[in-house]
N, C-alpha and C positions, 0 to 999 in steps of 0.2 A: 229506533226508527220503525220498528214493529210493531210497535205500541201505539207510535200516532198514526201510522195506518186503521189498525184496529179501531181505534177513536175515531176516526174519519169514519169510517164505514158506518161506524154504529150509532154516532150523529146523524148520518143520511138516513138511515132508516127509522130514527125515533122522529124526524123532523116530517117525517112520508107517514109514520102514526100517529102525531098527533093532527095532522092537517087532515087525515081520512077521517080522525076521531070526530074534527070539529066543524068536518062536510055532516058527518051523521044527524049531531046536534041541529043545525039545519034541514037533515034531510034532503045531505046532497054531497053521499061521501066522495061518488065519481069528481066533483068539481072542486070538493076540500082536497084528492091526492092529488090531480092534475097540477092545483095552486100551485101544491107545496112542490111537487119536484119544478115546477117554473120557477116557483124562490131558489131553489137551492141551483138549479141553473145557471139564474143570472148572478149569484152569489158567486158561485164558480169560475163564472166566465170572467168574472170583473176579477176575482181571482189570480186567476191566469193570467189576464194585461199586466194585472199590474207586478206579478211574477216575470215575465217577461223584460218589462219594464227595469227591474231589479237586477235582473242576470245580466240584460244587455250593455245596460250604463253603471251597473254598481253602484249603485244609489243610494246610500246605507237610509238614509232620510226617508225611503218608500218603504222600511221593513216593517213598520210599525203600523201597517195597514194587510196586514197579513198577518194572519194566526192559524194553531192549531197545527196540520202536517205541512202546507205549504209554508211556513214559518221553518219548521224544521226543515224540509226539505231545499230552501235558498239557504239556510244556512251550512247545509254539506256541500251543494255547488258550491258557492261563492268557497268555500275550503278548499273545495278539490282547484276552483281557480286558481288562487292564492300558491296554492302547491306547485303547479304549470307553469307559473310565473317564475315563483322561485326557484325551480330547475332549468327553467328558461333563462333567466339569468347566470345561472352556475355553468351551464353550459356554453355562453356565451365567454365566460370569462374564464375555461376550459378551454375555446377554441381559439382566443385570443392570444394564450400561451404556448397556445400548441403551433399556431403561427408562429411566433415570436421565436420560436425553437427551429422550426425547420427554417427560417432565412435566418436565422443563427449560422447554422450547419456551412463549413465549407466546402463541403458535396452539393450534386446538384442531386434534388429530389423532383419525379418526374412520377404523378399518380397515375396509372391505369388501368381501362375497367376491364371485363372480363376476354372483350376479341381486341387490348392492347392500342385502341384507342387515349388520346391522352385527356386526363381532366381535369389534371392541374400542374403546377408545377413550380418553386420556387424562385427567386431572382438568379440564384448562380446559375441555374439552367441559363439562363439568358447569357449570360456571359460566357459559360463555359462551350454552350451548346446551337446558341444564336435564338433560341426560341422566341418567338413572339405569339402575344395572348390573341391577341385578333385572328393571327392567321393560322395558328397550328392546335387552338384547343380544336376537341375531336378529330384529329388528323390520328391514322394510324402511324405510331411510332417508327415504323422502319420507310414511312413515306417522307420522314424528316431525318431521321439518322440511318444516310443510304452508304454505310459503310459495309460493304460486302461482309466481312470479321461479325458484324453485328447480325445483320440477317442470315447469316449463318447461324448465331447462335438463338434467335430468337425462334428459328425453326427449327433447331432438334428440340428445342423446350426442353435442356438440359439445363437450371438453375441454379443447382448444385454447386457448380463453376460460373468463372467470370471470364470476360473478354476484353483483351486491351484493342482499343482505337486511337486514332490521332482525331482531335477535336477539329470540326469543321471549321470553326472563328478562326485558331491561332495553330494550329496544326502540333499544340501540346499533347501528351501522352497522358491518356484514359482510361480509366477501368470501371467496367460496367457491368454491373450485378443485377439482375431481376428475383425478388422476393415475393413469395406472397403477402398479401393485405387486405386485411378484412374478411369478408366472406367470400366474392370472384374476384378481388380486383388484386393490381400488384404494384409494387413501388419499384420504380428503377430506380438503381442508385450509380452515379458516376463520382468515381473522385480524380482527381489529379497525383497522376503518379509520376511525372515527369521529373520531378528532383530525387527519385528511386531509380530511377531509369538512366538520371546522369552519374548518380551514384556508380552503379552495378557497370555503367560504362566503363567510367576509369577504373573501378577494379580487374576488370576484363582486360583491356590493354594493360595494364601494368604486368598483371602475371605473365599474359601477351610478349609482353617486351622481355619482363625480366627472364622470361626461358626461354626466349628465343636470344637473349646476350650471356647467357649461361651455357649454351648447347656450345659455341667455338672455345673458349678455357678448356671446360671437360673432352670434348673432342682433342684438343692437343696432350691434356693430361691422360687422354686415355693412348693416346699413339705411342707414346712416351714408354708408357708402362707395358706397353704391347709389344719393345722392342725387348726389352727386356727377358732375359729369355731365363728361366727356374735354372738350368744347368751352367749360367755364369754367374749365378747369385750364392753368396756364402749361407748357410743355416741361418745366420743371422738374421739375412736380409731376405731369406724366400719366403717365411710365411708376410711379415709388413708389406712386401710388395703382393703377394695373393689376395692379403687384407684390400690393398690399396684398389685392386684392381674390381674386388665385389662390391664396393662402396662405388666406387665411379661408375660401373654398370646401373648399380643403384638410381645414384643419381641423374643419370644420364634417362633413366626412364620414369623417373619423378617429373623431369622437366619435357620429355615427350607426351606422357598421358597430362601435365597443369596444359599443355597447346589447344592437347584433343578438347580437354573438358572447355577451355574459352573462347574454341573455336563452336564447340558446339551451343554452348550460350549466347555468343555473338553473332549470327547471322540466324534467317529462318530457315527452314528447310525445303529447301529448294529439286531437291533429289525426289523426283518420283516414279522409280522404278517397278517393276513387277518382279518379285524374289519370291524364289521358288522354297518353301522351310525344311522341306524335305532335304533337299540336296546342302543347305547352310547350313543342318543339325548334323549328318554325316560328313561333310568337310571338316567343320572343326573339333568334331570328335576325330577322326581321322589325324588332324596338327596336335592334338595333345597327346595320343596314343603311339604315336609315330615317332616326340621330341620329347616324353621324357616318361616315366614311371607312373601308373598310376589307378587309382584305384580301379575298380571294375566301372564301366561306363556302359550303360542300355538307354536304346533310344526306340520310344512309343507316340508313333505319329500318324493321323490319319493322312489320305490319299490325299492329294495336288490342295492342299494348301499354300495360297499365295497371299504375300501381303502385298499393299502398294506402300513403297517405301525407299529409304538410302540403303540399297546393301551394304556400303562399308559401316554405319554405323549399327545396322542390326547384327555383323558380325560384331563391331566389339561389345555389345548389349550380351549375348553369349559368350563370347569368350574371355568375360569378365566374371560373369556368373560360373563358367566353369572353373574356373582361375578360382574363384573364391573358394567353393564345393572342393576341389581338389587339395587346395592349401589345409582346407580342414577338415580332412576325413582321411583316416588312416588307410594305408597301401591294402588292407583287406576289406575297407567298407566297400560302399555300393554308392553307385550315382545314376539316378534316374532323370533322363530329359523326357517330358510329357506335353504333347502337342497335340491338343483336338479341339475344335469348332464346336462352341457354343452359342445359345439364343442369343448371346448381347453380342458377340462376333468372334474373338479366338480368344483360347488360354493355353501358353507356354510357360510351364512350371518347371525350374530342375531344383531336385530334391538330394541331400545330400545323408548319409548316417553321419554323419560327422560330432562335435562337442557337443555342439549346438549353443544358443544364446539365452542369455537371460531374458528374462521378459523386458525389464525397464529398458534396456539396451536396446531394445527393437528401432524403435521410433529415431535414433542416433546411427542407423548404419549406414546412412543415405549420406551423413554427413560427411563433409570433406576433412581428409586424415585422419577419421576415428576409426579405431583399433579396440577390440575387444579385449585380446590378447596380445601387448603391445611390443611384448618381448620375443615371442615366436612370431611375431610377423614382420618384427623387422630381419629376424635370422631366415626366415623364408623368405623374404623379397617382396612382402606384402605393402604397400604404400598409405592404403586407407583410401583410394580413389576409384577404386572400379563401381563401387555398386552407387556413389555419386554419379559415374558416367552413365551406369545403366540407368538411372531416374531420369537424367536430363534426356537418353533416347527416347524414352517411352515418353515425355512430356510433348518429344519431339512428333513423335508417332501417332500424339493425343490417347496413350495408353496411362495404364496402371500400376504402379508395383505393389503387390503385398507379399508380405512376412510373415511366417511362420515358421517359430524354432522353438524346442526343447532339450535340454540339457540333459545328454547322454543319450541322446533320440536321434539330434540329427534338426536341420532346418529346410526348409522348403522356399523358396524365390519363386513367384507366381507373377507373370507379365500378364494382362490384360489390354487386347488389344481392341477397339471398337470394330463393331461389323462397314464399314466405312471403308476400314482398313484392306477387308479380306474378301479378294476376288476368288472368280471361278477358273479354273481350266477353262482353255481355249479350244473349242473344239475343231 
C-alpha cells in the first residue's frame, strides 16, 4: 500500500516534468506545467467518479477503468466491506439465537438501562408480569411492578439478594433478581417459585400437625411417669423409669422447638417492637446463670442499642446461641457475648472456647438436626435445631449469620443485623 502511494506521487511529479520539459521546447514552460497538472487533474477527478461509483454500487465491471493506487485502494475497501458484511451477518445470526434462547427461558427476562428503565423484555414477561411492548417500553420498572416488596428492594440496590412477590396477572409466587448487564444496564430476572412455595407449605403444616398430635401422648406419658415416685420403685425399675423420664423431656422439646421453627417459617413477621439489647443480653445471661452451671459468661455492649423487631424471637436467637456455646465449652472456658454498632448497622457476636468445628462442617450447622458431635449431644439434650432457629430469626430480622470455628480454639456465631434495624434512644 506504500509502495503505490509512492508510485502515485512520483508519477505526478514526473508527468509536472515532462509537461514543463515540453513547455520549454516551445518556449512556454509556465503553460507546459499549468497543462500538465490540468491532465492530471482531470485524470483524477474522472478518477474519483468513478471510484465512487465503485464503492457505492459495487460494481466489479467499473474496476478495470481504474489503475495504479486507486485500483489498490477500492480493492482494500471493497475488503474491508466484504469484512462488515460478513460480521454483519454473524452477528445477525448471533442475535437471532440469542433471541431464540431467552424466549426459550421459562423466567421472565426484563432488560434495563442504566436509571432502570425497561428496553426490552421477553414473552413470559407478558404472561407472568402483564407487560405490554406499546405501553410499558421505557417506563421505569417500579412504575409497572408497584409491589411495595419490590420498591423496597430496588431502592436499597441491594442485588446480592432477591425478592419474592405475588405476580400482578394470577397472584402466583415470584422471585426477582436484578443482575448486572453489560456495561450500565441490568437484567431482571423473575422466575416462578410457586410450586416451592406449595412445596415448603405442606412441609410446614405437616410438622405443624404432627407436633402438635404428638405434644397430648407425651404429655400423658409424661404425667404418668411423674406420678411415679424413685422411693416406690425397686433398683430394677428406678434407673428405666429416670431413663424414661429424660427421653420424654427430650422429646417433649424436639416437638416444641419443630412448632417454633414452622411457626417461624409460616407466617411474616409481623412483630415490630423496639427492644432494648442491653437489657435482653443481661436477662438471659442472668436465666442461664441462675438455672444451671456454667461456664464464665462476659458481656461487652455499647450504650442504648435498640433493634426494631419480635422480642420473643430475638430472645430465642440468643438463648439458642447460648445454649449452644455453653453445651460446648467446658465449666472452666469462657463465653463472650459482643455487641457494638457498626457502618452497615449492628453486630452481636458470642464467642465460645469451646471444641470448636471443623471447617467443612461449617456451612451444615444451620441445618436442621445436624450434630457434629452426635453422641454427646444427644446425652446433653442437644437436638440439632437451635442455630436452624437462629438463621430463620435473622432472615426474619433481614440479618446475617456467620461462622467462625477452630478446633481446640473455640467458635464464634456473628449476627449481623442491617442499620434499618437499629434505632436511637429516645430522648
Amino acid at each position: 500500500m506504500i509502495n503505490d502511494k509512492r508510485n502515485f506521487i512520483f508519477k505526478i511529479i514526473v508527468s509536472v516534468i515532462i509537461g514543463t520539459l515540453i513547455g520549454l521546447l516551445y518556449e512556454k514552460a509556465l503553460a507546459g506545467f499549468i497543462t500538465s497538472i490540468l491532465i492530471i487533474l482531470i485524470v483524477q477527478i474522472r478518477s474519483i467518479l468513478i471510484f465512487d461509483r465503485v464503492i457505492d454500487k459495487e460494481n466489479s465491471e467499473i474496476k478495470v477503468f481504474l489503475s495504479g493506487y486507486w485500483e489498490v485502494l477500492q480493492s482494500k475497501i471493497q475488503e474491508i466491506i466484504k469484512q462488515n458484511i460478513r460480521a454483519s451477518e454473524e452477528l445477525k445470526i448471533r442475535k437471532k439465537e440469542y433471541d431464540k434462547s431467552v424466549e426459550a427461558m421459562p423466567d421472565s427476562a426484563i432488560l434495563l438501562d442504566e436509571n432502570l428503565n425497561i428496553l426490552l423484555f421477553n414473552k413470559n414477561s407478558i404472561s407472568m408480569m402483564g407487560l405490554d411492548i406499546e405501553r410499558d417500553i421505557n417506563q421505569k420498572i417500579v412504575n409497572i411492578i408497584r409491589d411495595p416488596l419490590f420498591s423496597e428492594y430496588v431502592m436499597k440496590g441491594d442485588y446480592d439478594n432477591f425478592v419474592d412477590i405475588l405476580s400482578p396477572v394470577n397472584k402466583i409466587n415470584l422471585r426477582c433478581r436484578i443482575v448486572p448487564y453489560g456495561v450500565k444496564q441490568k437484567l431482571l430476572m423473575i422466575r416462578d417459585v410457586s410450586e416451592s412455595y406449595r412445596v415448603n407449605k405442606i412441609r410446614r403444616d405437616f410438622i405443624a400437625n404432627a407436633s402438635h398430635e404428638l405434644r397430648t401422648p407425651l404429655t400423658v406419658v409424661k404425667g404418668y411417669l411423674d406420678t411415679m415416685s424413685s422411693d416406690q420403685l425397686t433398683d430394677e425399675w428406678s434407673n428405666p423409669i429416670k431413663e424414661m423420664k429424660r427421653q420424654t423431656n427430650r422429646m417433649s422439646e424436639i416437638v416444641t422447638t419443630l412448632l417454633d421453627l414452622s411457626q417461624l417459617e409460616g407466617k411474616p413477621l409481623n412483630d415490630h417492637q423496639k427492644v432494648d439489647i442491653n437489657h435482653l443480653l443481661q436477662s438471659t445471661k442472668k436465666l442461664f446463670t441462675e438455672s444451671m452451671k456454667t461456664p464464665e459468661i462476659s458481656i461487652e455492649c455499647d450504650k442504648d442499642i435498640y433493634l426494631m423487631g419480635s422480642p420473643f424471637e430475638l430472645e430465642s436467637l440468643l438463648t439458642n446461641l447460648l445454649s449452644n456455646a455453653v453445651r460446648h465449652t467446658s465449666d472452666d472456658g469462657e463465653i463472650k457475648i459482643i455487641c457494638t454498632r457498626i457502618e452497615s448497622g449492628c453486630r452481636l457476636s458470642v464467642e465460645d472456647t469451646g471444641e470448636g468445628v471443623i471447617e467443612s462442617d461449617i456451612p451444615r450447622l444451620t441445618e436442621r438436626f445436624f450434630r457434629v458431635n452426635r453422641g454427646r449431644s444427644r446425652k446433653d439434650g442437644g437436638i440439632g435445631l437451635g442455630l436452624a432457629i437462629v438463621k430463620r430469626v435473622l432472615i426474619r430480622h433481614e440479618g446475617e449469620l456467620m461462622i467462625e470455628s477452630k478446633i481446640g480454639v473455640g467458635s464464634k456465631f456473628i449476627c449481623l443485623f442491617p442499620s434499618s434495624r437499629l434505632l436511637k434512644k429516645e430522648k
